[in-house]
C-alpha positions in Angstrom: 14.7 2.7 35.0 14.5 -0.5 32.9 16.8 -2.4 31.0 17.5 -4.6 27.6 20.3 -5.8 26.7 23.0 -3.2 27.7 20.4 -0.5 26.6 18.9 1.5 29.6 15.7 4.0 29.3 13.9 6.2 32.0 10.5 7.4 31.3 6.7 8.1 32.5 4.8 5.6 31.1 1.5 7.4 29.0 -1.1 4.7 27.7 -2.8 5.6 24.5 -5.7 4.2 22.6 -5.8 3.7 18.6 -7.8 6.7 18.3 -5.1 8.5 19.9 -3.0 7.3 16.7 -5.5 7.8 14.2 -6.2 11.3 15.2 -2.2 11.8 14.9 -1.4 9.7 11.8 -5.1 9.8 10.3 -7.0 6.4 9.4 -5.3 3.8 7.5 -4.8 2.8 3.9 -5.6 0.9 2.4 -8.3 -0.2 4.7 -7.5 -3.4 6.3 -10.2 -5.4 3.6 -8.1 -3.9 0.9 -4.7 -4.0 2.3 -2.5 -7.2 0.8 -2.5 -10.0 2.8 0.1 -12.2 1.2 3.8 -11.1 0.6 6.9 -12.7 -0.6 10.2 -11.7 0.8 13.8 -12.8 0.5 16.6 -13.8 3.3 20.2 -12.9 1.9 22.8 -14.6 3.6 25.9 -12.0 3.0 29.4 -13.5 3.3 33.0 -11.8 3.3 34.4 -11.0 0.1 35.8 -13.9 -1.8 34.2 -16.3 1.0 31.3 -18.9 0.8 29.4 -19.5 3.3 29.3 -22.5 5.7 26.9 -25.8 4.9 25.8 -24.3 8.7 25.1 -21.1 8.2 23.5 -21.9 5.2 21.2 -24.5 7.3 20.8 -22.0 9.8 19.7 -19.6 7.1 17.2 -22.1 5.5 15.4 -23.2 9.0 14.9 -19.0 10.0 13.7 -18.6 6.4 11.3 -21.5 7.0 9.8 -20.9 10.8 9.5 -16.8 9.6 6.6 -18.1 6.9 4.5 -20.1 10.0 5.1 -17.4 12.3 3.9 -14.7 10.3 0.6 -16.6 9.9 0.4 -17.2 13.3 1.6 -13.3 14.3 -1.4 -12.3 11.6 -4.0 -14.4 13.5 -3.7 -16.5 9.8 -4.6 -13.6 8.4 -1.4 -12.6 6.4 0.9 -14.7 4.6 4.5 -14.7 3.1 6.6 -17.0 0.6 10.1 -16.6 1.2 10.9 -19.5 -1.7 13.1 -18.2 -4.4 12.0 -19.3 -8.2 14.3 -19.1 -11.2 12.4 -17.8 -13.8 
């Protein structure tokens, strides 16, 4: 039996190979020369009703937002990108 974090699982382990999963969910698409490789994406910091946020959690907020657009480069071998700024348009 293992463990994680208050969360226990038993099971036999069964290795698989990715044509296992293609011949299950079928190839994928958009090939990976078509797929998108940049993204933009947004953090929302919510906040009790009729409550703003801390200067800290804010920070806190800011620096996540920040280290998520290096290590999705790095978790893409640099071959993905996202921009998490926000623009007023």
């Amino acid at each position: 039996m293992a463990s994680c974090r208050g969360i226990a699982f038993n099971g036999r382990r069964q290795d698989l190979t990715i044509d296992d999963i293609i011949a299950v969910e079928g190839e994928r698409e958009p090939a990976s020369a078509e797929a998108p490789k940049a993204f933009n994406m947004a953090f929302v910091l919510v906040a009790k009703q009729g409550k703003s946020p801390s200067r800290a959690s804010l920070d806190k907020l800011d620096r996540i937002r920040r280290r998520w657009e290096s290590y999705f480069r790095e978790a893409t071998d640099f071959h993905g990108s996202v921009d998490t700024r926000l623009r007023v348009r």
